[in-house]
Backbone as ProteinMPNN parsed JSONL, in Angstrom:
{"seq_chain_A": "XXXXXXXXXXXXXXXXXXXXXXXXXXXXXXXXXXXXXXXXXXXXXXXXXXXXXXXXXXXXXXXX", "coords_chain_A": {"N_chain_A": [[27.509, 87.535, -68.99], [28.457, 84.925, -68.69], [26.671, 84.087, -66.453], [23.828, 83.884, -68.538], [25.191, 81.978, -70.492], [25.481, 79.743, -68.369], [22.804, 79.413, -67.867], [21.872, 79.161, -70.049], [22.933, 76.472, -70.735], [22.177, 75.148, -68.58], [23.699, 74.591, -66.308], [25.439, 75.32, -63.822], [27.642, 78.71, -62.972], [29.942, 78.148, -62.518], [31.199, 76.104, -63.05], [30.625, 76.37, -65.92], [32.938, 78.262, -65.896], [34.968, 77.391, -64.926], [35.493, 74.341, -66.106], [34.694, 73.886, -68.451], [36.245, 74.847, -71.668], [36.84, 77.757, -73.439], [36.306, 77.747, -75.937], [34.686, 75.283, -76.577], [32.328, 76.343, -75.487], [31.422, 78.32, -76.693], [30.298, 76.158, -79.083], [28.599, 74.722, -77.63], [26.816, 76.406, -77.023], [25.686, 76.884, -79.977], [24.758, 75.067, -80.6], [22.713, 74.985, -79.324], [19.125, 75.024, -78.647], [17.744, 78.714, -79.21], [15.565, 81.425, -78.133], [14.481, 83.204, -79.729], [14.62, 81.448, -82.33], [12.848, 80.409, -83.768], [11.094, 80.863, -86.414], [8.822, 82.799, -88.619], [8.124, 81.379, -91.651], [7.555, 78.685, -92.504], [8.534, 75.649, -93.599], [6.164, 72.884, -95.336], [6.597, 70.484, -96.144], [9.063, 69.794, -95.371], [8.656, 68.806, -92.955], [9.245, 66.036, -91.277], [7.866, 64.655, -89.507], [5.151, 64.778, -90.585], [3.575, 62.017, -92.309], [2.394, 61.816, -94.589], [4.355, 63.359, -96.058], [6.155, 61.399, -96.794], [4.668, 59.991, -98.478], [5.168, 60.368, -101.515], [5.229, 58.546, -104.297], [6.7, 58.997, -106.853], [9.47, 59.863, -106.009], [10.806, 57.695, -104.923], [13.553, 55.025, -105.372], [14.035, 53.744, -108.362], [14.811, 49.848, -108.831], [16.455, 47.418, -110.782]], "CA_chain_A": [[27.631, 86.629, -70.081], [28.816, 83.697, -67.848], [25.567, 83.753, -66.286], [23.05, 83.599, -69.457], [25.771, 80.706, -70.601], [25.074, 78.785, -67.696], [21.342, 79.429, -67.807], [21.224, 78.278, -71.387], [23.133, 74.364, -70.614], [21.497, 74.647, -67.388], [24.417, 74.481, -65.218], [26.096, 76.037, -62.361], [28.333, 79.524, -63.159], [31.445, 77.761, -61.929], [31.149, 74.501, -64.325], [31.324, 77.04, -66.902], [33.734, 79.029, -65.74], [36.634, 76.264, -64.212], [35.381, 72.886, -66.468], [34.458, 74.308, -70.234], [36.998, 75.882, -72.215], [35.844, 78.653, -73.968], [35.524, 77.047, -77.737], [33.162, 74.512, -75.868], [30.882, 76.761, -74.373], [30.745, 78.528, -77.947], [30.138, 75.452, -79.805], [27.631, 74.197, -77.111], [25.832, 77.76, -77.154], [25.456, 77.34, -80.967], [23.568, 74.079, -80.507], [21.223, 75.009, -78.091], [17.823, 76.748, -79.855], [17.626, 79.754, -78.675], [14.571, 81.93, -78.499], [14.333, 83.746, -81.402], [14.847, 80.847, -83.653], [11.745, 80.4, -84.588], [11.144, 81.566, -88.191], [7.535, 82.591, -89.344], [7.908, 80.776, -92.854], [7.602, 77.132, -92.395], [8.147, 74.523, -94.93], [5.416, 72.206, -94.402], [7.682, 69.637, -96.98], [10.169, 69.695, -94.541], [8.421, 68.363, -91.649], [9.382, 65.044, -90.865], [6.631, 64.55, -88.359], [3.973, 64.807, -90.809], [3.676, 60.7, -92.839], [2.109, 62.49, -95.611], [5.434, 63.734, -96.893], [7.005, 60.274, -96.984], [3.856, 58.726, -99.474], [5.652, 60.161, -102.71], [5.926, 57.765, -105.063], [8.112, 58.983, -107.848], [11.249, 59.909, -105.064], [11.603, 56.447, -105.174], [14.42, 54.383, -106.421], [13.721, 52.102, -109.179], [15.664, 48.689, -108.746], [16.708, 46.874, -111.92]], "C_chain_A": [[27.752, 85.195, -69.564], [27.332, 83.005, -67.568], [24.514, 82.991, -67.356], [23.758, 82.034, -70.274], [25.218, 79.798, -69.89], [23.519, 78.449, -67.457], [20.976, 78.313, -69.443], [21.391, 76.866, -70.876], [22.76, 74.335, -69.796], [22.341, 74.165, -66.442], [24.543, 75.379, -64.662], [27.38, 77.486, -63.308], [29.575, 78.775, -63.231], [31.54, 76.322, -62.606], [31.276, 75.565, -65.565], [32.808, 77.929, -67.016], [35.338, 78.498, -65.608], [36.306, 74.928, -65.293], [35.67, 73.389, -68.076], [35.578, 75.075, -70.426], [36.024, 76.808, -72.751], [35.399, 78.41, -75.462], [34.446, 76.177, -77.209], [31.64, 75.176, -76.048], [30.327, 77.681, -75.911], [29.989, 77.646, -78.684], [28.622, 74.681, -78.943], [26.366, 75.074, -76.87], [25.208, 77.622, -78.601], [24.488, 76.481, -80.877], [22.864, 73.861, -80.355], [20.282, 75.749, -78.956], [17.982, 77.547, -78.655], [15.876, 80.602, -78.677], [13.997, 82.327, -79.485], [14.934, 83.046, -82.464], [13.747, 80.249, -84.546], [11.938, 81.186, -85.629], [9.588, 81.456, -88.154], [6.935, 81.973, -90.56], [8.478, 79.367, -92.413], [7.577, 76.385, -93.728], [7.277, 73.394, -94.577], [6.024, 70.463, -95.242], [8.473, 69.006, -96.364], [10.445, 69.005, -93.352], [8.371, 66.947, -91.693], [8.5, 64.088, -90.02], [5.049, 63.949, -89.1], [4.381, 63.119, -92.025], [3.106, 61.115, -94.148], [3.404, 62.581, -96.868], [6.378, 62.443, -97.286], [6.282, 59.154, -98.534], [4.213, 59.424, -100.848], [6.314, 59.065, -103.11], [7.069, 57.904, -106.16], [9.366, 59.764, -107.085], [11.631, 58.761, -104.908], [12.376, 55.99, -105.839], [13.524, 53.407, -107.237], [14.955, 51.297, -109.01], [15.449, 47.874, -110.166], [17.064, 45.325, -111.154]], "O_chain_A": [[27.072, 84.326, -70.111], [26.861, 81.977, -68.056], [24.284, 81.788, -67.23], [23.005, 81.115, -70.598], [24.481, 78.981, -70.441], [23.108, 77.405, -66.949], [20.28, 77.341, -69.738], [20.442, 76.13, -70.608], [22.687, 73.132, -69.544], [21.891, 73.317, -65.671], [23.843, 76.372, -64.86], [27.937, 77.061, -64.32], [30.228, 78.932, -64.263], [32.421, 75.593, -62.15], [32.314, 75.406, -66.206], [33.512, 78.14, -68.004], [36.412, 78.959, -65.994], [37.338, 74.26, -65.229], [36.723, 73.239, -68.695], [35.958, 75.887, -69.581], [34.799, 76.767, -72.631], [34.367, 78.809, -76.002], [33.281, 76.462, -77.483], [30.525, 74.841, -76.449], [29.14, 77.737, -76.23], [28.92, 78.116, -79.075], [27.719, 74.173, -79.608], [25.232, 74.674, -76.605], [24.129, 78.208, -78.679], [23.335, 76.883, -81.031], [22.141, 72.959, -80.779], [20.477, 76.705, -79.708], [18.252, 77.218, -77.5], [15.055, 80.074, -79.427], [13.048, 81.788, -80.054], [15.596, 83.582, -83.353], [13.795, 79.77, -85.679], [12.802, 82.054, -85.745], [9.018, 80.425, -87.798], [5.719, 81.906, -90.74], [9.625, 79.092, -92.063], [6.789, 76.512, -94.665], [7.549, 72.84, -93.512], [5.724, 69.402, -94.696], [8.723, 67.822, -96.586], [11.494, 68.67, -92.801], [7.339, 66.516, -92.207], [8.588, 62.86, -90.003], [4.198, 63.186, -88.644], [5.497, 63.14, -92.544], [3.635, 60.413, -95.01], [3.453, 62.133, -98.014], [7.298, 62.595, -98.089], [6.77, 58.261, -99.227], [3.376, 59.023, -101.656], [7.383, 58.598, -102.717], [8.047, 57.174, -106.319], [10.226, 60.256, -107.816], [12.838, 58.595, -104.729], [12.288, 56.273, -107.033], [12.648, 52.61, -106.902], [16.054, 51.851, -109.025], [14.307, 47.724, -110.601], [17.392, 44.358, -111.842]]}, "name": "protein", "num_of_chains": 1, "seq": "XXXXXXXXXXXXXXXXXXXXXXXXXXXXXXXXXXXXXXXXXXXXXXXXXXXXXXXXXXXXXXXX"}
């Protein structure tokens, strides 16, 4: 377990083991993607990337 920890943040066994507490190394495990976080249903809405999704006009505020 130690191991695959230290593989994920890409450190050394012994930086996890003597430096990180152990809520850390949870909280810094949750952060990381993991492999299987891909999802096959994409929102294509969602994607930030694409400039498309930004040219709605009525999400705009009106200003008075």
């Amino acid at each position: 377990m130690i191991l695959g920890w230290a593989k994920n943040l890409n450190t050394t066994p012994d930086y996890i083991l003597y430096d990180i507490s152990y809520e850390n190394v949870i909280i810094y495990t949750r952060a990381t993607p993991q492999y299987d976080d891909e999802k096959d249903t994409w929102d294509e809405k969602l994607d930030a990337n694409n400039p498309d999704n930004f040219n709605n006009d009525s999400d705009e505020e009106e200003f008075i």
